[in-house]
Backbone as CSV, one residue per row, in Angstrom:
resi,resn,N_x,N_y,N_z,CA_x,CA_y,CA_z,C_x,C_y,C_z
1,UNK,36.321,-98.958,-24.111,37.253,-97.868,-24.359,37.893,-97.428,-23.054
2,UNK,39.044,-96.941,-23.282,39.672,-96.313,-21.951,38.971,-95.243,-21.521
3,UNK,39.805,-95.571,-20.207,39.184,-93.547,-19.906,40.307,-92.963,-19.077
4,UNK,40.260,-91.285,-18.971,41.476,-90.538,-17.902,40.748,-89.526,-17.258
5,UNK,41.659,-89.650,-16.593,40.973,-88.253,-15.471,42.189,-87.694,-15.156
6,UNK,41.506,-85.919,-15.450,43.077,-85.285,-15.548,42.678,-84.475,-13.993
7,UNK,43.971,-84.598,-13.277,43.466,-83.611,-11.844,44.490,-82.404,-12.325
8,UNK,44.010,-81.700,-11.126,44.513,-80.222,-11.119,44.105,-79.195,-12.079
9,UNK,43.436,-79.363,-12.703,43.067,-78.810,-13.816,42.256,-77.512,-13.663
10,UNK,43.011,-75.940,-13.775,42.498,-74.996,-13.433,41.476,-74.702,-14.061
11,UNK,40.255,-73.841,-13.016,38.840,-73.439,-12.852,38.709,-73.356,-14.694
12,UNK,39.960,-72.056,-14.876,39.812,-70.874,-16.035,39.579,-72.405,-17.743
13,UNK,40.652,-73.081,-17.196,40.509,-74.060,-18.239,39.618,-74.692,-18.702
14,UNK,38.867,-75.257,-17.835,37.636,-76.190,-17.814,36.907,-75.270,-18.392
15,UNK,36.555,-74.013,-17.734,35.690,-73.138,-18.470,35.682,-73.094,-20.010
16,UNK,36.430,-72.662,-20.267,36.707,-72.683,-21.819,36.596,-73.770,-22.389
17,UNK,37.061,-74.858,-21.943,36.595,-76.403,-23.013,34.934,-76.667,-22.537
18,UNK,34.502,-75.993,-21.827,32.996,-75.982,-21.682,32.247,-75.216,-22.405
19,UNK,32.965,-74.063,-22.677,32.644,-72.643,-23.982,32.854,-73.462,-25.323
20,UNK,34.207,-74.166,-25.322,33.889,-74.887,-26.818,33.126,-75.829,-27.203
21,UNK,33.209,-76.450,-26.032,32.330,-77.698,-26.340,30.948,-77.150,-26.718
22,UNK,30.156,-75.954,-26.029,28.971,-75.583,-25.952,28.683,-74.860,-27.476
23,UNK,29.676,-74.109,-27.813,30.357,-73.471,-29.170,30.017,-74.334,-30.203
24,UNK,30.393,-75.580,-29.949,30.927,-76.624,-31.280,29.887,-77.564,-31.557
25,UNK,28.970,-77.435,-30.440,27.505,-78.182,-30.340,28.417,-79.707,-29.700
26,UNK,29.247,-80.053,-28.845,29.365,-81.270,-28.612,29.698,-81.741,-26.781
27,UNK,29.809,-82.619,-26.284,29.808,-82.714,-25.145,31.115,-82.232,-24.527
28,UNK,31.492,-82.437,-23.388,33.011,-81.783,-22.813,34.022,-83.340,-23.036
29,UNK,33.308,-84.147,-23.104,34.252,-85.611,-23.665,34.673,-85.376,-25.148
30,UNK,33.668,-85.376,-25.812,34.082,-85.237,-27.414,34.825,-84.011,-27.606
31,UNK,34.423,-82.664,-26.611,35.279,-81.663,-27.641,36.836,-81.501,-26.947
32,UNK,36.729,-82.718,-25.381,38.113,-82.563,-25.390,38.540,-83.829,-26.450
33,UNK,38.015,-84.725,-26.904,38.844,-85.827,-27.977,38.885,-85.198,-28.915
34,UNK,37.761,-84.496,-29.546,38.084,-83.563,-30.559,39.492,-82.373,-30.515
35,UNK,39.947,-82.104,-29.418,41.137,-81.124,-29.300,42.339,-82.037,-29.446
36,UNK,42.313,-83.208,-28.717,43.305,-84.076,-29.228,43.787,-84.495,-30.122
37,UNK,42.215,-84.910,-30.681,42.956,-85.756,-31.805,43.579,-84.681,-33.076
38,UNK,43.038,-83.279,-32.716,43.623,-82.186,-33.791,44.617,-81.644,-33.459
39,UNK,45.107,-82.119,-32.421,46.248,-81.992,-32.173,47.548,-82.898,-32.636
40,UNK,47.066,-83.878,-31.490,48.138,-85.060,-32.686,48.179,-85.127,-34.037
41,UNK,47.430,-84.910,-34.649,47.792,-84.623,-36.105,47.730,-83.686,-36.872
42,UNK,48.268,-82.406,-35.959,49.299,-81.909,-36.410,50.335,-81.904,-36.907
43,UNK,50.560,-81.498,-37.775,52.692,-81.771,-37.839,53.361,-80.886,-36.248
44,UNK,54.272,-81.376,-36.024,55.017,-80.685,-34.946,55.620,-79.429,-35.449
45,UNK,55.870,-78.442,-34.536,56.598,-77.267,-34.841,57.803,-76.836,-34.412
46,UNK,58.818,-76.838,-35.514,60.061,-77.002,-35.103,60.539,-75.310,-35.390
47,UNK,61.079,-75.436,-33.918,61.689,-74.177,-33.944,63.062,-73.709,-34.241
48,UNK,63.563,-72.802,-35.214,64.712,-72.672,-35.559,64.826,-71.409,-35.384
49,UNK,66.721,-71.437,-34.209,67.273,-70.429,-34.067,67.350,-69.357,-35.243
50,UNK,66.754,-67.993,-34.479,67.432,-66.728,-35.120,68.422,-66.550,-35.915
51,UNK,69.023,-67.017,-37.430,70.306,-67.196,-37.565,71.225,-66.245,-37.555
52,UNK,70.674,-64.493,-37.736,71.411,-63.694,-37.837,71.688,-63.155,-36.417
53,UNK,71.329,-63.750,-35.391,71.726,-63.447,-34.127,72.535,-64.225,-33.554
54,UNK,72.745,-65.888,-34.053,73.345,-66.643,-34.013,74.671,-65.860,-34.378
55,UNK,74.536,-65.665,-35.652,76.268,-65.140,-36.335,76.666,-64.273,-35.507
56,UNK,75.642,-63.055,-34.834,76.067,-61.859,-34.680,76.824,-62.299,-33.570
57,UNK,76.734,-63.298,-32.405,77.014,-63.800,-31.029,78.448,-64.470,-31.776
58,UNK,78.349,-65.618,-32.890,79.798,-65.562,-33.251,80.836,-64.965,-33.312
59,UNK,80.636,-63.708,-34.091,81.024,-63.009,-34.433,81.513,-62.284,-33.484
60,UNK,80.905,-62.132,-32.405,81.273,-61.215,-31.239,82.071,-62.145,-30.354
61,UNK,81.966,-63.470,-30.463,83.392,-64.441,-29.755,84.376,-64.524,-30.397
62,UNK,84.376,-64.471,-32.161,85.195,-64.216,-32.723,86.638,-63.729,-32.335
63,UNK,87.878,-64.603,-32.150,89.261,-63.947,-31.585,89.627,-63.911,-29.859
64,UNK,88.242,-64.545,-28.917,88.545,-64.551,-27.912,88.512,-66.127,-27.178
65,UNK,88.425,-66.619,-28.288,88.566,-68.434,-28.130,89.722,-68.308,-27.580
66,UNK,90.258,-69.724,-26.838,91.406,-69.522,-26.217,91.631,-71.349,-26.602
67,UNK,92.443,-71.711,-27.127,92.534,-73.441,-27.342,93.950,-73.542,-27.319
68,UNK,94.124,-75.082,-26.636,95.360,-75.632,-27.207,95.671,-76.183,-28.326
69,UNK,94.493,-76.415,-29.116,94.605,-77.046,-30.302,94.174,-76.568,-31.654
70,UNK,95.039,-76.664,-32.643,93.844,-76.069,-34.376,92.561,-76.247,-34.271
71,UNK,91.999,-75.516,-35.373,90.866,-75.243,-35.482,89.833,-76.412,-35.892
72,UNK,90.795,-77.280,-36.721,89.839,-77.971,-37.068,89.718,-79.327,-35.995
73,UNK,90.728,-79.755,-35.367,90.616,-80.639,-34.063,89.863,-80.125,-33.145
74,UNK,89.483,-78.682,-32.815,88.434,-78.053,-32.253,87.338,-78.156,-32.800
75,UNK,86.735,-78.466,-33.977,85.797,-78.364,-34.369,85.125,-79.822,-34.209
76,UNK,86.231,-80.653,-34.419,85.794,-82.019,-34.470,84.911,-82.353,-32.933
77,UNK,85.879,-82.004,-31.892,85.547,-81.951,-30.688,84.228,-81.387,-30.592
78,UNK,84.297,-80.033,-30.590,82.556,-79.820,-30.641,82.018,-80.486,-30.716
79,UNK,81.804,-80.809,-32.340,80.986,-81.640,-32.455,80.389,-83.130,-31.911
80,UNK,81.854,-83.566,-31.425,81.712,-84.806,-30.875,80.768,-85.023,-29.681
81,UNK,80.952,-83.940,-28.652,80.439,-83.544,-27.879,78.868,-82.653,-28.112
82,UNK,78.336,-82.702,-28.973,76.927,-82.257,-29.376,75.621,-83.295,-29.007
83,UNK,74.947,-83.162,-28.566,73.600,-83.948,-28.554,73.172,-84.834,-29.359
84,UNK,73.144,-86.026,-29.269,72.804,-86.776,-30.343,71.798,-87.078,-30.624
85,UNK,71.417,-86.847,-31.954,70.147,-86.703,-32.765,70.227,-86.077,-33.966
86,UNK,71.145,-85.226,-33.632,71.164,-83.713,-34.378,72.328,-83.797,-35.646
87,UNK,71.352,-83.418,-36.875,72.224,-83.695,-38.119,73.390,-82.291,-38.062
88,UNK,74.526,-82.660,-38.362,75.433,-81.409,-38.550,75.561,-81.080,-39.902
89,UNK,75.122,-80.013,-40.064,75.194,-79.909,-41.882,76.870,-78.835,-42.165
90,UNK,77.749,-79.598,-42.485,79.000,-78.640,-42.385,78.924,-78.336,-43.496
């Protein structure tokens, strides 16, 4: 089996996976694989913007856009220019 060695690893930390491990009845190897592996299988947690603060910030740019072009050739642009990954739900 592999193995790692994590450096830097503050005093306060170790302590505590030594409290759990001691807690959980298991060694400081297992109850850090044990933290892992309950970790990774987790589902991930996806965080989604505030939406009514979102609008409210719209709303408050609302009329001070300044473009050479319609709205909707502006919009396209945005988007074009957005991060890719990211579904646009129009």
């Amino acid at each position: 089996m592999a193995s790692l060695t994590l450096k830097n690893l503050p005093d306060e930390f170790l302590q505590a996976l030594r409290d759990a491990a001691e807690r959980d009845r298991r060694s400081l190897t297992q109850e850090i694989i044990h933290l892992l592996e309950a970790a990774l299988r987790a589902p991930p947690k996806i965080t989604r913007p505030d939406t009514d603060a979102q609008v409210a910030r719209w709303r408050k740019l609302a009329g001070k856009w300044k473009s050479d072009t319609d709205g909707a050739t502006e919009a396209k642009r945005i988007i074009e220019k957005r991060t890719r990954g990211r579904e646009v739900d129009l």
